[in-house]
Each structure stands twice: as structure tokens, then as C-alpha cells.
BADRENMAR-354332 format. One record per atom (N, C-alpha, C): x, y, z; residue in three letters; atom name. Coordinates in steps of 0.05 Angstrom, whole numbers. Example, Ala and Ser with C-alpha at 12.3 -4.5 7.8 and 13.67 -1.06 7.14 Angstrom:
264/-114/156/ala/N
246/-90/156/ala/CA
264/-66/156/ala/C
257/-45/142/ser/N
273/-21/143/ser/CA
258/1/157/ser/C
end
This chain:
206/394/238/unk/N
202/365/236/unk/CA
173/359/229/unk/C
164/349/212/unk/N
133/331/210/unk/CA
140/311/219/unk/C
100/312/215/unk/N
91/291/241/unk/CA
82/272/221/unk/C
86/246/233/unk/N
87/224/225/unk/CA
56/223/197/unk/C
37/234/209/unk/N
13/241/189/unk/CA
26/255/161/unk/C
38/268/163/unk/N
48/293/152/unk/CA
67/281/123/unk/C
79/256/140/unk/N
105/239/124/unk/CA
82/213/108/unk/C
63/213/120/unk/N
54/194/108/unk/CA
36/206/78/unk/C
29/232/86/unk/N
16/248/56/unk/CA
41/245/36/unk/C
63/259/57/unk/N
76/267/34/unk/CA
83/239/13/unk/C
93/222/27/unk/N
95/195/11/unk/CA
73/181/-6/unk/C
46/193/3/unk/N
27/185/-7/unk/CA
23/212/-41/unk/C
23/232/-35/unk/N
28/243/-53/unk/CA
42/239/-75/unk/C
69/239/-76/unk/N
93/227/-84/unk/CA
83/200/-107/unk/C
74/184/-85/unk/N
62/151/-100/unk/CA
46/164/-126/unk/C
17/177/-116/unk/N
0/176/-128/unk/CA
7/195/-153/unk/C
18/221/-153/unk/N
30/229/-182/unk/CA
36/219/-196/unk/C
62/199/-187/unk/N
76/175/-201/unk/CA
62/156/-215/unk/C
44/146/-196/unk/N
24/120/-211/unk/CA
-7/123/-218/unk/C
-15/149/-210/unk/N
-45/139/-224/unk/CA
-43/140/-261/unk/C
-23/149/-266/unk/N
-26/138/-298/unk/CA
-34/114/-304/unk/C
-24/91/-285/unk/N
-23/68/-288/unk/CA
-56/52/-289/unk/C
-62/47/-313/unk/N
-87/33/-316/unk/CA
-100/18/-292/unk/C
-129/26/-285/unk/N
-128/10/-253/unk/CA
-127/20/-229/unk/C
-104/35/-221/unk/N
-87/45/-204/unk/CA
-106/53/-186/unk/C
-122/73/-195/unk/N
-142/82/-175/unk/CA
-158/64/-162/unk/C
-174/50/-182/unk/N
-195/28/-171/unk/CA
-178/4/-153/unk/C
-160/-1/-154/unk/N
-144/-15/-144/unk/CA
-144/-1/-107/unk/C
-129/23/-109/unk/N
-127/41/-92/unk/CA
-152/36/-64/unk/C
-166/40/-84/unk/N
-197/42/-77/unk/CA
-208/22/-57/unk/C
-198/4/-69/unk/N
-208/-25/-54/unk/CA
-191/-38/-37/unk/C
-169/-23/-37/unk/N
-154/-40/-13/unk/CA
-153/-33/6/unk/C
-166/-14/28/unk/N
-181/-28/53/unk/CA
-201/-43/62/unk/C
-205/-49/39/unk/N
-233/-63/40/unk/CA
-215/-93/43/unk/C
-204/-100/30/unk/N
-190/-124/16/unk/CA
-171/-130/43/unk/C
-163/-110/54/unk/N
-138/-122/89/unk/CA
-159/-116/101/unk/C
-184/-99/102/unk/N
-202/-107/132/unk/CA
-213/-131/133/unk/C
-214/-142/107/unk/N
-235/-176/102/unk/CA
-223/-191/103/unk/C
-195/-194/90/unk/N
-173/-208/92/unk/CA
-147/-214/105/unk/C
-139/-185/112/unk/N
-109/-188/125/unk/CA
-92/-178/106/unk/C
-79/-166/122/unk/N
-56/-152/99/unk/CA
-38/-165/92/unk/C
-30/-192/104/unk/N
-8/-214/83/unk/CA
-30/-231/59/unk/C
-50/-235/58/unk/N
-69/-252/46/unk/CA
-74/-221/22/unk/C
-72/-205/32/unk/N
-82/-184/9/unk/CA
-56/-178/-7/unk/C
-30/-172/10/unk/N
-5/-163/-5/unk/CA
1/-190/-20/unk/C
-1/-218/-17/unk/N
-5/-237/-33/unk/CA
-22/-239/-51/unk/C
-45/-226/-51/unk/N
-63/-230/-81/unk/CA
-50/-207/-94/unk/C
-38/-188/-94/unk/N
-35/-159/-106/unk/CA
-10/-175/-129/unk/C
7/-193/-108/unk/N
38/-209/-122/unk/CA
18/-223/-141/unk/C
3/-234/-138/unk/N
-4/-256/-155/unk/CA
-24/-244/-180/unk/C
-30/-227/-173/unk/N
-63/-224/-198/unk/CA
-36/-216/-225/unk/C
-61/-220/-247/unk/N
-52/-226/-282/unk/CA
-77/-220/-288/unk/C
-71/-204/-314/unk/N
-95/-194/-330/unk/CA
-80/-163/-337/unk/C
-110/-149/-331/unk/N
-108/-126/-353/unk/CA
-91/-106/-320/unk/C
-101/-116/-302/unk/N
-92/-98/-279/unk/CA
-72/-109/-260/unk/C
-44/-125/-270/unk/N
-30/-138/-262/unk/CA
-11/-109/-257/unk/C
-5/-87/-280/unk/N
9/-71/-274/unk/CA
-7/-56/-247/unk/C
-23/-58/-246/unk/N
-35/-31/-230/unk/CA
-29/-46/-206/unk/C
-34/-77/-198/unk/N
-28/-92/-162/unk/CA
0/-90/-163/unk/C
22/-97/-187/unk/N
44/-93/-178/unk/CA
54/-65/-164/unk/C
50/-41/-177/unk/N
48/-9/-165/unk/CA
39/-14/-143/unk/C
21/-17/-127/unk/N
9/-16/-103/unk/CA
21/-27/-84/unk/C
27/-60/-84/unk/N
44/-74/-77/unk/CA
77/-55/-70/unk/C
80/-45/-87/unk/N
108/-35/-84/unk/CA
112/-6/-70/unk/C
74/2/-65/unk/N
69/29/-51/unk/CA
68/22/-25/unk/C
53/-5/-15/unk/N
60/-11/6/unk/CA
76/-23/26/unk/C
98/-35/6/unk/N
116/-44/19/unk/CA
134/-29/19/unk/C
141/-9/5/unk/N
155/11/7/unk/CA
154/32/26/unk/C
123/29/35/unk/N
122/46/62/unk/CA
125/37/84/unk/C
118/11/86/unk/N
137/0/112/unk/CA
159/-6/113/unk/C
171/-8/92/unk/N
208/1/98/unk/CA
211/16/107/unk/C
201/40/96/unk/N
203/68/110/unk/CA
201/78/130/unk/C
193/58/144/unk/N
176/53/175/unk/CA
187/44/188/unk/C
198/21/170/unk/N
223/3/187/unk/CA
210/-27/200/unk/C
191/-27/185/unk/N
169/-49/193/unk/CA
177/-75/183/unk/C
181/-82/152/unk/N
189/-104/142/unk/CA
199/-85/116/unk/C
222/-106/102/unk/N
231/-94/79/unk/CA
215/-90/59/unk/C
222/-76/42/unk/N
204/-67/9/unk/CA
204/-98/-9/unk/C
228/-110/-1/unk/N
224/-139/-20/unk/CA
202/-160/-12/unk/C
179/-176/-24/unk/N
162/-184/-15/unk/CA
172/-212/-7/unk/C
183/-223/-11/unk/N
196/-242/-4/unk/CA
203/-243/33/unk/C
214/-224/30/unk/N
227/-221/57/unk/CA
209/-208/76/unk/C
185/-182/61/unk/N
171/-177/82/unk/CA
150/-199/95/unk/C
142/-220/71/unk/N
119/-239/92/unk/CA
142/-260/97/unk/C
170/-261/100/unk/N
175/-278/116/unk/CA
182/-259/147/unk/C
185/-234/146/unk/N
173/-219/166/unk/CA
154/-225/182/unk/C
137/-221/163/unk/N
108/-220/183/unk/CA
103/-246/186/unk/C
110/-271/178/unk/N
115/-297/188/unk/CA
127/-298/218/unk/C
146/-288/216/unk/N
161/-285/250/unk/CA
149/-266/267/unk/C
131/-253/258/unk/N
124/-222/280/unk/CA
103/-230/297/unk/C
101/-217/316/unk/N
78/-229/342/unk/CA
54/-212/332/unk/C
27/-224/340/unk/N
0/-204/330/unk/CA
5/-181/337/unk/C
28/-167/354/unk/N
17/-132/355/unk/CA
40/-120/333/unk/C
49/-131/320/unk/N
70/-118/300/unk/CA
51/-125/271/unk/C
36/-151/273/unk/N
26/-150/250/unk/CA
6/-126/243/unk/C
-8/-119/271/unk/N
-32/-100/274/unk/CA
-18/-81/266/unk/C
2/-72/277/unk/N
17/-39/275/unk/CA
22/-36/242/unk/C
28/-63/234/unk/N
33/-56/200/unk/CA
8/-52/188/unk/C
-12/-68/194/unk/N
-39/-61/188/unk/CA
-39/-44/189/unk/C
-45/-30/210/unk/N
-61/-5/217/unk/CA
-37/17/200/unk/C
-22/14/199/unk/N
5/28/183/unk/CA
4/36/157/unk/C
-11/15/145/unk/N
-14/10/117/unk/CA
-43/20/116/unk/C
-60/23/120/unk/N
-96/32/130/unk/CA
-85/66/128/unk/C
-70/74/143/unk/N
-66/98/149/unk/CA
-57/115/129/unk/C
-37/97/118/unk/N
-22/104/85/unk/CA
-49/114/71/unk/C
-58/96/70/unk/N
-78/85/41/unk/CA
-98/110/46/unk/C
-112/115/61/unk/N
-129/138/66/unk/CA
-123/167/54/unk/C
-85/167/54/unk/N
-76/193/38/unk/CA
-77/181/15/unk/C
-71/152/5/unk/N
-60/148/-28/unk/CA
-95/153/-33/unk/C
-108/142/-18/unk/N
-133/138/-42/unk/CA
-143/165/-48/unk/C
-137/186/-24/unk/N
-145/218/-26/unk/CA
-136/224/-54/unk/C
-113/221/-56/unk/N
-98/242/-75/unk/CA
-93/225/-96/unk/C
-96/199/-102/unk/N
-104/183/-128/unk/CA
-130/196/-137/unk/C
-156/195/-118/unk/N
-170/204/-127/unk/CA
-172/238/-142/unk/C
-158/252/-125/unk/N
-155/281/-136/unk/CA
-139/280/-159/unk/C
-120/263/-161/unk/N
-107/259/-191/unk/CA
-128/265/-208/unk/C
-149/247/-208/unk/N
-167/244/-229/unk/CA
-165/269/-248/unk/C
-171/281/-230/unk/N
-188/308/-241/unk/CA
-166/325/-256/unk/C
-139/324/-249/unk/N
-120/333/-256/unk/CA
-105/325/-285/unk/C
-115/303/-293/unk/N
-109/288/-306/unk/CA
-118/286/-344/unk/C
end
């Protein structure tokens, strides 16, 4: 059995093969702990839905890396819709746990986005 660390590489791996082709992807990657430690992770998973431009594909990917991992989790669903009407109903220690949930993810995606690079 792996340990919860273990499930979170592997998913994180997984992501980052898949998407660092995606224009952005990395720099994107990059900045989103920065973006839920300043903001909050519903105010950030809401700008990722909303941005347009040249890196609209790269927030949509991300968006769908993170909500896809707290499905996986069992936290709120992969549809964004439904996860911030989730985290609308959830008490501060469920919102933290997704935080910190999604922080923990991101530490393997941004590892191995970044090692993409080089692979690439």
C-alpha cells in the first residue's frame, strides 16, 4: 500500500507528463502557492476559471489538476461548480485540509513540471 505522500507524486507525476506541453503550464505551476497562500484557494481556483489570454489553456489544466485531486481525496468534486459550492458549505477546518491538500499536491506537480523541462 502507499502512503498518502507516495499517491500524491504519483498523481502529480501523471499530471505533469500530461501537461507541461501546455504553453504556461509550468510558470503557472510555479505560482500557485504563492497565489492560495495570499489569496485562498477558492479566490485562486476562481481566477484560474476565469483568466483569457495566451495562458487560459495552461489555468484551465491546473484548475482541473487540482480539482481532480481533491476528488480523489474525496474533498469536493472535480466539477468547479460544485466544488466551491462545497467549500461554500464546509466549516474552516475542511477548507484548511483542502488547502493544505492542494499545497501538498503542488510541491510534487511543481517538482516534476519542473524536471519535465529538461526532458523536453
Amino acid at each position: 500500500m502507499n502512503t498518502l505522500d507516495q499517491r500524491r507524486a504519483q498523481y502529480a507525476w501523471e499530471r505533469a507528463n500530461r501537461n507541461t506541453v501546455v504553453d504556461g503550464y509550468r510558470e503557472m505551476v510555479k505560482g500557485a502557492p504563492a497565489l492560495i497562500m495570499g489569496n485562498g484557494l477558492m479566490a485562486t481556483l476562481a481566477y484560474y476559471r476565469s483568466r483569457t489570454g495566451s495562458n487560459e489553456r495552461a489555468a484551465s489544466v491546473l484548475l482541473e489538476d487540482v480539482l481532480g485531486w481533491l476528488a480523489k481525496r474525496q474533498i469536493v468534486p472535480a466539477d468547479f461548480a460544485l466544488a466551491m459550492n462545497g467549500f461554500f458549505k464546509a466549516d474552516a477546518q475542511s477548507l484548511m485540509r483542502a488547502t493544505d491538500e492542494t499545497l501538498a499536491m503542488l510541491r510534487w506537480l511543481r517538482q516534476f513540471a519542473d524536471a519535465m523541462k529538461g526532458a523536453q
